[in-house]
C-alpha positions as CSV (number, residue, x, y, z in Angstrom):
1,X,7.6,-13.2,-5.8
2,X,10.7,-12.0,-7.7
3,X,11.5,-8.5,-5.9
4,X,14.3,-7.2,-7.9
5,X,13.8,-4.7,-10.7
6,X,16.5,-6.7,-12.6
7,X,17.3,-9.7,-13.3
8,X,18.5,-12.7,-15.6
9,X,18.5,-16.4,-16.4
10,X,21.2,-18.0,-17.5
11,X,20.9,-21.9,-19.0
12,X,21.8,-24.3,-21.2
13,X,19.9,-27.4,-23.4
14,X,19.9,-29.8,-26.0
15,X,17.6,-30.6,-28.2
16,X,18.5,-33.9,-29.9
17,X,16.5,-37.2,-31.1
18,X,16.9,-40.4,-34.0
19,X,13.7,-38.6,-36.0
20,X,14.2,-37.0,-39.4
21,X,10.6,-35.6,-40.2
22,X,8.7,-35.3,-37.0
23,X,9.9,-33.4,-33.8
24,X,7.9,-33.3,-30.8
25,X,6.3,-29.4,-30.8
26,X,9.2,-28.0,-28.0
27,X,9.7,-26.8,-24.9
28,X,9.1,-23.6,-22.9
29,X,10.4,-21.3,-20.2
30,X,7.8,-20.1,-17.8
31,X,8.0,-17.5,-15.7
32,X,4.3,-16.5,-14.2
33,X,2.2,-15.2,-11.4
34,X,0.8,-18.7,-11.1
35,X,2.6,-20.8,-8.1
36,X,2.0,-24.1,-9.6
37,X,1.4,-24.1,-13.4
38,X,-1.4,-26.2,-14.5
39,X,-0.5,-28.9,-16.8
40,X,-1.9,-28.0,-20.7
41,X,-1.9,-27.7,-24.5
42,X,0.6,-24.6,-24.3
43,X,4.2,-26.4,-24.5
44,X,2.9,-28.3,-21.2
45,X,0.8,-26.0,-19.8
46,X,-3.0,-24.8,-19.6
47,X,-3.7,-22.1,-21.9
48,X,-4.6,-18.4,-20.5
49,X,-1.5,-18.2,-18.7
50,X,-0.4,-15.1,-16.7
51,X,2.9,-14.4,-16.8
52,X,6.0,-14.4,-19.4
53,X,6.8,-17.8,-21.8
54,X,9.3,-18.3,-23.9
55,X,8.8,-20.9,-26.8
56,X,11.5,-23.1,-28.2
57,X,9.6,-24.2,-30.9
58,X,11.1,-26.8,-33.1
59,X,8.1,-27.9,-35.3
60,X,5.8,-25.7,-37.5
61,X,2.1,-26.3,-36.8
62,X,0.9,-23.6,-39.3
63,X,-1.0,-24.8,-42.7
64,X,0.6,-22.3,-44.8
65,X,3.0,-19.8,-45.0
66,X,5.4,-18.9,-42.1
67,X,7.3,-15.4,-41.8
68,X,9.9,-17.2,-40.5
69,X,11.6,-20.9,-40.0
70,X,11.4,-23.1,-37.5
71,X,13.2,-23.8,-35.2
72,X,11.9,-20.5,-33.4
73,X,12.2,-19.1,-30.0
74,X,9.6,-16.5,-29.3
75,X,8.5,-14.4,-25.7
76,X,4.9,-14.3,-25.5
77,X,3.1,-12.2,-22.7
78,X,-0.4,-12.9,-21.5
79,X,-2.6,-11.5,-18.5
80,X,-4.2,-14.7,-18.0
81,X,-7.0,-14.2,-20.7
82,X,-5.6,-15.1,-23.8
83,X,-5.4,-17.6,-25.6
84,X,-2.2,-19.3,-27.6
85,X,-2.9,-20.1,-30.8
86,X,-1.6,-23.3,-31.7
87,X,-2.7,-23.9,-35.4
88,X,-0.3,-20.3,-36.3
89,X,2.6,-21.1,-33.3
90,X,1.2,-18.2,-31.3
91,X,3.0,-15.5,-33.8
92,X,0.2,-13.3,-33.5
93,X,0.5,-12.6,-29.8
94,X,4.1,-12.7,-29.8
95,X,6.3,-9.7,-28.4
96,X,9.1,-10.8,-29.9
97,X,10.7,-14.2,-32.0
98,X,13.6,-15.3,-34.1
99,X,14.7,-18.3,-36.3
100,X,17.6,-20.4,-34.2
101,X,19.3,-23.5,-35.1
102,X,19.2,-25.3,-32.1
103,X,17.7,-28.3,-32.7
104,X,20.2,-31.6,-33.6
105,X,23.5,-29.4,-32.6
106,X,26.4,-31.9,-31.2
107,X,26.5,-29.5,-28.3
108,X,24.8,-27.7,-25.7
109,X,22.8,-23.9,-26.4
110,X,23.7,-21.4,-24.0
């Protein structure tokens, strides 16, 4: 268990690939009560999570109308009994998003 009151996390990624329509959906940072996270539908893993995720989502899997673009990087909270939404991108549960470039960049995100 993380003791400290404060802390960061500091990293960098690329997010690159030959397609011009399709992206695979993203990827996610995890940081949960669980020990081992159970593989799943939620950005690779199981749905009801406990903990803290943040979403780099790079493709939109909402039928309709977005409030924002994609790609999107959003922090999502859950005590373990919610469930992520896939069809809307989880917006509705979401503490907090924004729209970022970061897919296809010739360099790394940090």
């Amino acid at each position: 268990p993380l003791m400290s009151p404060n802390w960061e996390i500091l990293m960098q990624f690329k997010v690159h690939g030959s397609g011009r329509t399709l992206y695979g959906d993203g990827f996610a940072l995890w940081y949960t009560a669980d020990t081992q996270l159970k593989s799943g539908p939620v950005f690779g893993a199981k749905n009801g999570f406990n903990g803290l995720g943040i979403f780099f989502d790079t493709y939109s899997n909402h039928n309709g109308e977005h409030s924002h673009g994609h790609p999107y990087i959003s922090a999502v909270v859950h005590n373990g009994s919610q469930v992520y939404d896939h069809d809307t991108d989880g917006t509705h549960n979401e503490m907090a998003g924004c729209q970022s470039s970061f897919r296809g960049q010739k360099h790394e995100t940090s």
